[in-house]
N, C-alpha and C positions, 0 to 999 in steps of 0.2 A: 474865311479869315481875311479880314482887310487890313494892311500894312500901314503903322502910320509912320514911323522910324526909324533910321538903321544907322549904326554907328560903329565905325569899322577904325579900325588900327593895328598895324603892322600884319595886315593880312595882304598875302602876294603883291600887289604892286600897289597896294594903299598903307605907304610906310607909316605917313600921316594921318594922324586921328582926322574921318570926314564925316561930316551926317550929312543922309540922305532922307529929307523929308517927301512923302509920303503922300501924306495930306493935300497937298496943293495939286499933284497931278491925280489923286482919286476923288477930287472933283470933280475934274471931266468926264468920269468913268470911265476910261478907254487910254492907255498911255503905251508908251513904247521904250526901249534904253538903247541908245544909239552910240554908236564910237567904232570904230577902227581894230583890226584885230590885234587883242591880248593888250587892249583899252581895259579891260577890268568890266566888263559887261556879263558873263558867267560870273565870275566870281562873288555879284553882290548877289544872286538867286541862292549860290552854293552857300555862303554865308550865313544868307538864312536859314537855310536846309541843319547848315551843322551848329546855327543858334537854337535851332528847335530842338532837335534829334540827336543832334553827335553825330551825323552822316552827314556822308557828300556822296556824289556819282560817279565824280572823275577819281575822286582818290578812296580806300579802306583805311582798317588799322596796319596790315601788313605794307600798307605803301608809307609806312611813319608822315601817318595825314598831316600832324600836328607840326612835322619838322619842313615837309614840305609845303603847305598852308603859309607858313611864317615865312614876312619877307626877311631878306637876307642880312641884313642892314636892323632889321629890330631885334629884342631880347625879349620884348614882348609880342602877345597877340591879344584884341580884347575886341570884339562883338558885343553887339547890345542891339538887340531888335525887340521893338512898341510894335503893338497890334493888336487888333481887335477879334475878338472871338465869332460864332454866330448868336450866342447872346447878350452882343453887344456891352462886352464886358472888356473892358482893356489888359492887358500882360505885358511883361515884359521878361524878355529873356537873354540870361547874358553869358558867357563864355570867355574864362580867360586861364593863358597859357603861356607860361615862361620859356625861356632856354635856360640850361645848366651854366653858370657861372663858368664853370669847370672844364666843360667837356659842349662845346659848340655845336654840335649834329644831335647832345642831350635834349629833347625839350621836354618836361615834364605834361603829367596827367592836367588835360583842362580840370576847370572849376566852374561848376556849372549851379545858378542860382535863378531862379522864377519869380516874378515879384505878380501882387493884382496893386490895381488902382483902388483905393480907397480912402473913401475923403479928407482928398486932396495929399496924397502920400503913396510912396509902395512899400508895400505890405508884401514881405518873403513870405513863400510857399514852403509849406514841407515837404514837398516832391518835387521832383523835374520830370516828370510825366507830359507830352506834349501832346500825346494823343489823348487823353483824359479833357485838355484843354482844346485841344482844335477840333479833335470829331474825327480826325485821321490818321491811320497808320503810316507808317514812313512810306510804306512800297506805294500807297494812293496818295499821299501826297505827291510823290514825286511823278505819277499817271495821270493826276489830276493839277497841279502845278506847277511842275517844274520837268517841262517833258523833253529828257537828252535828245540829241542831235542823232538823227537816224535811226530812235526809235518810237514813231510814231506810230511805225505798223504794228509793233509787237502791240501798243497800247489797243489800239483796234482790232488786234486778232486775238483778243485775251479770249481765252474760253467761258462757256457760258457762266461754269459756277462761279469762278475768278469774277468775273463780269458784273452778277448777281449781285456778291458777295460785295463788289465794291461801292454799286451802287446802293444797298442799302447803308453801307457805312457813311458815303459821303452827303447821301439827301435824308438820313434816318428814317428809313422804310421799316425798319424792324419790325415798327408798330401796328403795320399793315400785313406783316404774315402771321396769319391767322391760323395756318396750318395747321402747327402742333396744339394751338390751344384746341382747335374743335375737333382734332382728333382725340385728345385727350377726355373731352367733355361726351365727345360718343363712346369713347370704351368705358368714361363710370357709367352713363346710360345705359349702356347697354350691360354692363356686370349687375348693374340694379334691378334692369327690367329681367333679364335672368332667372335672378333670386325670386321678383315676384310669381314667374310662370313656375321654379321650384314649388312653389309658396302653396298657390293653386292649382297644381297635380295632387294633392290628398284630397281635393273637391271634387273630383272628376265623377266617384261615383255615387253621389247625395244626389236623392227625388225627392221629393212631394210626399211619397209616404216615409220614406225615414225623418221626414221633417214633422208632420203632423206626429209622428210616433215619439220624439225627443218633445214635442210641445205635451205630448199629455203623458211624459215620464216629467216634464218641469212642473206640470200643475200638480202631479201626485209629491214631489219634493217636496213643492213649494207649502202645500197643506201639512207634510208632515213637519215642516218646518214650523208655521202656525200654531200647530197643536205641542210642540218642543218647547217652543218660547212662551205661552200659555202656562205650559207646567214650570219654565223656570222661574215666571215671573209669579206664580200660588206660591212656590215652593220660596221663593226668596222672601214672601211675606212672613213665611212660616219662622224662616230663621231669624230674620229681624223682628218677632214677637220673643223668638225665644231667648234670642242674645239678652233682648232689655228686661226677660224673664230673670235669667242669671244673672244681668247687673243687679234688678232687687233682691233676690234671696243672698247676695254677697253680702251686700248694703245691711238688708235683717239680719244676717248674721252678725257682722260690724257689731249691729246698734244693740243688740242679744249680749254680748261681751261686754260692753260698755255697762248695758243695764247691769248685768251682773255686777260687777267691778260699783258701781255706785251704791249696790245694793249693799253690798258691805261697808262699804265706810260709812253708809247711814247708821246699820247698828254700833259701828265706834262713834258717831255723834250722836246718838240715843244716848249712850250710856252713859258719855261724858258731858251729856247735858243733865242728867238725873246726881251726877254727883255734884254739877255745878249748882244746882237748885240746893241740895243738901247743905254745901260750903256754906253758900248765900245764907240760908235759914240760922248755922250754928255760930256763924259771923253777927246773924244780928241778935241772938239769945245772950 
């Protein structure tokens, strides 16, 4: 995370709105904050801590952070820290906190809002998640950034997993424990290879002669299969001769009716032609 911002007001002895730019000393890469005791020199790290997080070191919720935070002299408190991500992505984070009209020692819940940089605008976040955004938890933030006064040892005698643990989080090692995945790829390998030696324990006891003895039980199949499909295929000539056998004797039967049936109304047109000749003849007498 690299700080470009910080904008403070009525927080402990910065009654007055100041900004602390950023930028001009991480140029040099290397900077210091210098002043005199209870100058306000913790106070702008803590700042930050409770612009990103909601926490600070010196103080919790049961020390009423928010009432003691606030200088004395404001009604307000408002924070606002720019900063850059490790991918180079800008945020901004703000924090603001009234006192009770009413009741002086009241100070109400902060209001806490995220903003990104985006062309050329900030663009609020639906979260305030700050470990989503910086890569760190509050407890390594403040072992890795912000390291209280007289606990540097603890920082150095953290135990190994604490340790582990942190250092994946702050340089993203995750990627590089490999552990679980190739444990996990050797137990499907190995449930797999397994099954196969289940697989090839019913092989165990096949020779050479149960094998020639299946090969000439497959050729005697295999011939009687030949001679099966031989007879299916005589025998299906048979019935496609006879099926088109009974389409024609249907068909001669049909056309048997038909004749009939014609064969009659010829003799009612016999007859009725013999009386028509008759008519015709005593028409022209």
């Amino acid at each position: 995370m690299i700080p470009v911002q910080l904008t403070l007001e009525g927080i402990y002895s910065y009654q007055e709105r100041q900004k602390i730019d950023f930028e001009s000393l991480t140029e040099a890469g290397l900077f210091g904050i210098f002043g005199s005791v209870g100058s306000g020199k913790s106070s702008i790290l803590e700042a930050i801590s409770f612009a990103l997080y909601g926490e600070t070191e010196r103080l919790n919720a049961r020390d009423r952070r928010t009432y003691n935070m606030m200088n004395l002299k404001s009604n307000r408190s408002y924070i606002e820290f720019d900063f850059i991500n490790s991918e180079n992505k800008k945020y901004r984070a703000t924090r603001e906190f009234k006192r009770n009209s009413k009741n002086f020692e009241d100070v109400k819940t902060p209001s806490v809002t995220f903003y990104e940089w985006k062309n050329e605008n900030w663009i609020p976040l639906d979260h305030s998640n700050a470990e989503q955004i910086v890569g760190l938890s509050y407890a390594n933030f403040k072992r890795t950034i912000i390291i209280p006064q007289g606990q540097f040892k603890e920082f150095l005698e953290l135990g190994a997993a604490e340790r582990t643990n942190m250092m994946k989080e702050i340089f993203g090692l995750q990627r590089f424990d490999l552990q679980n995945n190739v444990s996990l790829i050797n137990a499907k390998n190995r449930s797999e290879l397994d099954q196969l030696e289940g697989q090839l324990k019913g092989f165990d006891e096949v020779n050479e002669e149960q094998i020639s003895s299946k090969k000439e039980s497959l050729k005697l199949e295999q011939q009687k299969f030949e001679d099966i499909l031989k007879s299916f295929r005589e025998t299906e000539k048979l019935y496609s001769k006879l099926k088109s056998l009974k389409e024609d004797f249907e068909t001669l039967h049909e056309k048997k009716a038909h004749f009939e049936k014609l064969t009659e109304q010829k003799e009612n047109l016999d007859l009725l032609e013999t009386k028509t000749e008759l008519y015709d003849r005593l028409s022209r007498i």
